[in-house]
C-alpha positions as CSV (number, residue, x, y, z in Angstrom):
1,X,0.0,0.0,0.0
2,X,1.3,3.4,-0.9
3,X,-1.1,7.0,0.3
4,X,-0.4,9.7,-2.1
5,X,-1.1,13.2,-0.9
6,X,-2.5,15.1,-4.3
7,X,-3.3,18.5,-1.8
8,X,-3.3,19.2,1.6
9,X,-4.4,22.2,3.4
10,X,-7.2,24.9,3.8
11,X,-7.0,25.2,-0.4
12,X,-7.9,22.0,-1.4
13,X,-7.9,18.2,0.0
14,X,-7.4,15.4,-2.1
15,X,-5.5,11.8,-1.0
16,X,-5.4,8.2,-2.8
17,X,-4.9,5.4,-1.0
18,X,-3.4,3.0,-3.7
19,X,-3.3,-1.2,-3.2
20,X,-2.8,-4.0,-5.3
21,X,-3.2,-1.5,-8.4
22,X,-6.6,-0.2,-7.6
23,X,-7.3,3.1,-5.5
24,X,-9.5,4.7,-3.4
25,X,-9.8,8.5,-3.3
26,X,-10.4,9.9,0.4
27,X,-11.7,13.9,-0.8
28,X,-12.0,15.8,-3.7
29,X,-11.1,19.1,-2.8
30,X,-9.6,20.2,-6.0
31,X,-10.5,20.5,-9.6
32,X,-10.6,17.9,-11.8
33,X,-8.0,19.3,-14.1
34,X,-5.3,19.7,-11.2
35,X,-6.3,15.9,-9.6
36,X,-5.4,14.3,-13.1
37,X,-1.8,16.3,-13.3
38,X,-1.5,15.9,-9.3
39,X,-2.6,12.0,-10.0
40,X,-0.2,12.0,-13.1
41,X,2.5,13.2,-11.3
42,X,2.6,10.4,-8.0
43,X,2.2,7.6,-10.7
44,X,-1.3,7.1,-9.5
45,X,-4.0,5.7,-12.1
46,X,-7.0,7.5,-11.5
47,X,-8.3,5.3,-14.5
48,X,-7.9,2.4,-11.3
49,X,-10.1,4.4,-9.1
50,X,-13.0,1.9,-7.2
51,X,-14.6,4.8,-5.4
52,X,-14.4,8.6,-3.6
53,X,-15.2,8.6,0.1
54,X,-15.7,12.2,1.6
55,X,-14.9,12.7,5.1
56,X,-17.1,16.3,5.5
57,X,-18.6,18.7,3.2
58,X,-16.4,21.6,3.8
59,X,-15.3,23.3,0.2
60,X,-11.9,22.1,0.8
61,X,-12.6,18.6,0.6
62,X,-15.2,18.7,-2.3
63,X,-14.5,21.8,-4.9
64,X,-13.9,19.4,-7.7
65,X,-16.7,16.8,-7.3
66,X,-18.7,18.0,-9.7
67,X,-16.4,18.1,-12.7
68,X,-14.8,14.8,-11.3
69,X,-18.4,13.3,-11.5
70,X,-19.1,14.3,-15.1
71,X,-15.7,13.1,-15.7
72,X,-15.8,9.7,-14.3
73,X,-19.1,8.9,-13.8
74,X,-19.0,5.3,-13.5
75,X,-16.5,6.2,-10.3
76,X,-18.8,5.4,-7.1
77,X,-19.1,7.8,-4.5
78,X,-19.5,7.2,-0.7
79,X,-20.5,9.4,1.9
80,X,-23.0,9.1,5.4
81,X,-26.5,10.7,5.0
82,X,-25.6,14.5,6.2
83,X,-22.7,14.8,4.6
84,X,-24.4,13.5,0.7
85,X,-27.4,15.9,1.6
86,X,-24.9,18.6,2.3
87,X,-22.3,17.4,-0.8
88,X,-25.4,17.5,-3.0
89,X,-26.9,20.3,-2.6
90,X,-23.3,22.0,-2.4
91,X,-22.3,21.2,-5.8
92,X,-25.4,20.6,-7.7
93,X,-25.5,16.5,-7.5
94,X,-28.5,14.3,-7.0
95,X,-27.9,12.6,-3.0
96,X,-28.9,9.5,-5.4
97,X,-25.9,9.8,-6.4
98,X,-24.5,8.9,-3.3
99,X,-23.7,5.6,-1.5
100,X,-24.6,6.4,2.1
101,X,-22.8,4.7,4.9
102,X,-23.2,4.7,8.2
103,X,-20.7,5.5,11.1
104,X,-19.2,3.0,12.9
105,X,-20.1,0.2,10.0
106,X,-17.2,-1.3,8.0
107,X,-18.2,-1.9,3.9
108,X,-16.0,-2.7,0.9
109,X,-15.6,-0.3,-2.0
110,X,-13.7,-3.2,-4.6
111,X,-10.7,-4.6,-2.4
112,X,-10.6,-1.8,-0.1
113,X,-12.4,-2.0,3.5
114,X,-13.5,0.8,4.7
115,X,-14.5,1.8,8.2
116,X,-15.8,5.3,8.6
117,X,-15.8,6.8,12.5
118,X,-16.9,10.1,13.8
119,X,-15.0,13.0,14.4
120,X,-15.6,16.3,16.7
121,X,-15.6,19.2,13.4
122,X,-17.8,22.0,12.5
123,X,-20.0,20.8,9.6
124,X,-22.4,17.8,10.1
125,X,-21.7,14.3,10.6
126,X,-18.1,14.4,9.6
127,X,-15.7,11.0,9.7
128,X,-12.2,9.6,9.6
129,X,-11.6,6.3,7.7
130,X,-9.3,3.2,8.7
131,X,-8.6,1.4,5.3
132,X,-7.6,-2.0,5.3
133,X,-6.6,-3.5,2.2
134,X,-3.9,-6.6,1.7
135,X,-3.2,-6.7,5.4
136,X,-2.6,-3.5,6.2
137,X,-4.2,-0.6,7.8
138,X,-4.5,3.0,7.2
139,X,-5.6,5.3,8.9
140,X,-6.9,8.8,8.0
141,X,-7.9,12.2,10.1
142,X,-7.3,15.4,8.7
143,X,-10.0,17.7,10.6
144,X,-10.2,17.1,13.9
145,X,-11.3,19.0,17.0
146,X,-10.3,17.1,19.9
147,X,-7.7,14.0,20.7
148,X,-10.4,12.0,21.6
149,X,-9.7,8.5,22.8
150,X,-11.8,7.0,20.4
151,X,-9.9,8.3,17.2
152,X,-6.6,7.3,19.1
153,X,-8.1,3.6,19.6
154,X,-8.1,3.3,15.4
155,X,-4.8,5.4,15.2
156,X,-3.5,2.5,17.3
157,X,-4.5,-0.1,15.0
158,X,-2.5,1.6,12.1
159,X,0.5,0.4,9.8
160,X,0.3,4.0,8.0
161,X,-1.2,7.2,9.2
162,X,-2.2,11.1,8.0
163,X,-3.0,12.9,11.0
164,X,-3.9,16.4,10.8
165,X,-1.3,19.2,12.6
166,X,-2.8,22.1,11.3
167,X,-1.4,25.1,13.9
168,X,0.9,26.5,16.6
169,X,-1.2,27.9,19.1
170,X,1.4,31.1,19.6
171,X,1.2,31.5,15.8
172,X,-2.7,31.3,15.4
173,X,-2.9,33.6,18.5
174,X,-0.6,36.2,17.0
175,X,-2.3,36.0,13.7
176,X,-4.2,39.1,14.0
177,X,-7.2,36.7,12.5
178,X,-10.7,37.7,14.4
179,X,-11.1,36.5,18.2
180,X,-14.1,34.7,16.4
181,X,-11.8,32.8,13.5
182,X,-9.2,31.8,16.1
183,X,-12.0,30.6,18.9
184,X,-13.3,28.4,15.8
185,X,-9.9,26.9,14.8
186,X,-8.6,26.1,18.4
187,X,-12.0,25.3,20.1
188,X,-13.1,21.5,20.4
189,X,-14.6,21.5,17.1
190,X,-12.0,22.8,15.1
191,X,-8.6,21.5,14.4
192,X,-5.6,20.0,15.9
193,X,-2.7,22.0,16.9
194,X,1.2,20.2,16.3
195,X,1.0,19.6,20.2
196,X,-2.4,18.0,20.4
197,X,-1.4,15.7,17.1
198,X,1.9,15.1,18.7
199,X,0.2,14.3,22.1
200,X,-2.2,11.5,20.7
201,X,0.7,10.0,18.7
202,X,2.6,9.5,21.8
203,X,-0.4,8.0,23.4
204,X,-1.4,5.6,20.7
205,X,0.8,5.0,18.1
206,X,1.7,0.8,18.4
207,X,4.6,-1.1,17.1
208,X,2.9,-1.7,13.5
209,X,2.9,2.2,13.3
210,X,5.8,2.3,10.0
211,X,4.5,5.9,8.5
212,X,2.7,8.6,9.5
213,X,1.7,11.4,7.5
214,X,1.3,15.2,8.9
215,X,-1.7,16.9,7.3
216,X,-4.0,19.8,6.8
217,X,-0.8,22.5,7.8
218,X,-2.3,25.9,8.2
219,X,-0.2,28.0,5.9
220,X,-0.5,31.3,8.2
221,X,-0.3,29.5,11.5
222,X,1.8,27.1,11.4
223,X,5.5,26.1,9.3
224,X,6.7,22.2,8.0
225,X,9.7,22.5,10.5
226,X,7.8,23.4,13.4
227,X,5.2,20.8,12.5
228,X,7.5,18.2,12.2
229,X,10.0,19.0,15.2
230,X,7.0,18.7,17.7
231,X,5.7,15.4,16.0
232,X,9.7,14.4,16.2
233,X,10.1,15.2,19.8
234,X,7.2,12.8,20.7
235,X,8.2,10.3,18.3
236,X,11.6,10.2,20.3
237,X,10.2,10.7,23.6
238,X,8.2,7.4,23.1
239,X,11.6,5.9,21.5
240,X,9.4,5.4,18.0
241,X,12.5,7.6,15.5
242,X,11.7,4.5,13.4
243,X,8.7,5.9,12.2
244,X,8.7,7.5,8.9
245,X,7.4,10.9,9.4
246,X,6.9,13.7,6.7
247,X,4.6,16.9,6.5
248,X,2.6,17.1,3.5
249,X,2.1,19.9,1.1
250,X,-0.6,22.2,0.1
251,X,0.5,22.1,-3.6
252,X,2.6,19.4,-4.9
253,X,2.1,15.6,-4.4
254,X,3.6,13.4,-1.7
255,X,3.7,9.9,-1.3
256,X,3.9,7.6,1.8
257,X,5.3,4.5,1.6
């Protein structure tokens, strides 16, 4: 199993997860045109692809569904009920188009099973996804609000991981951003800082953990270095340097291996 980051970051979410020659998209957060260059680029076949799964309806994780569908309309799509209905009306689809899950329940999209679990964010109903697919496990959360116990329990199951690490709480406060915008972003339905990623790393992460993936970097709050020192320094603290570690990119692809 290989994840390829296509985009990561308040501009546009897109990731393949890419097994035995076929691939799962987790997002579609940019257009069409850019996820076949991005796609192009990783060696990723988009002409494999056995379905999309979204994990909210923000903009950022759907911007190019619309095209995509018109473009690949064969391609399944998978979503819970509130986030089609939202998705839908969004972008100007039919929630028919939609296979619904529900949270909690694992189902199969081609060789690829898929376990969706709920997440503390600002939109409705949104999920992370473990994905298990020739005996190994990935895991995937990129907007988060809280270290909750119960996303560290499937971190803990992983081989591979993308965890969000989207700000440093001294740069977010020292933004000059509204009181509101910062309340939103470091409240318990926002998103992780590097500290509280870091902190439910060192909690959970197993022996099987091999990769893990830093995503969703704020590109005013935060920095790739001081992402990934914090996420090193718990990494080390927990003696775990083995673990791959990398901070993903806003606009070039990136693969974890």
């Amino acid at each position: 199993m290989k994840i390829a980051s296509l985009a990561s970051g308040s501009k546009g979410n897109a990731y393949c997860v890419v097994s035995g020659g076929r691939v799962l998209l987790i997002d579609c957060g940019i257009s069409c045109r850019e996820l076949r260059a991005r796609a192009n680029a990783a060696g990723v076949p988009l002409d494999a692809l056995d379905g999309v799964v979204f994990t909210h309806s923000h903009i950022d994780h759907i911007r190019g569904i619309a095209t995509f569908h018109k473009c690949f309309p064969s391609v399944p799509l998978f979503a819970n009920a509130m986030t089609a209905e939202s998705v839908a009306w969004q972008c100007g689809l039919d929630e028919a188009d939609f296979y619904q899950f529900e949270n909690g329940q694992s189902f199969d999209i081609g060789s690829f099973e898929v376990l969706p679990f709920s997440i503390p964010h600002d939109t409705a109903d949104p999920v992370g996804y473990v994905v298990r697919s020739e005996g190994v496990i990935y895991f995937h959360a990129t907007d988060v609000g809280t270290p909750l116990a119960s996303i560290g329990l499937h971190l803990a199951e992983a081989d591979m991981a993308t965890l969000e690490s989207n700000h440093d709480p001294d740069l977010l406060f020292r933004s000059g951003r509204p009181v509101s915008l910062i309340q939103r972003i470091s409240g318990p339905r926002g998103h992780l800082s590097n500290e509280e990623a870091s902190c439910l790393v060192a909690k959970f992460a197993s022996p099987r953990l091999k990769a893990l993936a830093l995503a969703h970097l704020s590109e005013q709050c935060n920095a790739p270095h001081i992402a990934f020192e914090t996420m090193a320094s718990a990494l080390r603290s927990i003696g775990r340097s083995d673990i791959e570690l990398c901070v993903l990119d806003q606009n070039k692809p990136m693969i974890l291996a």
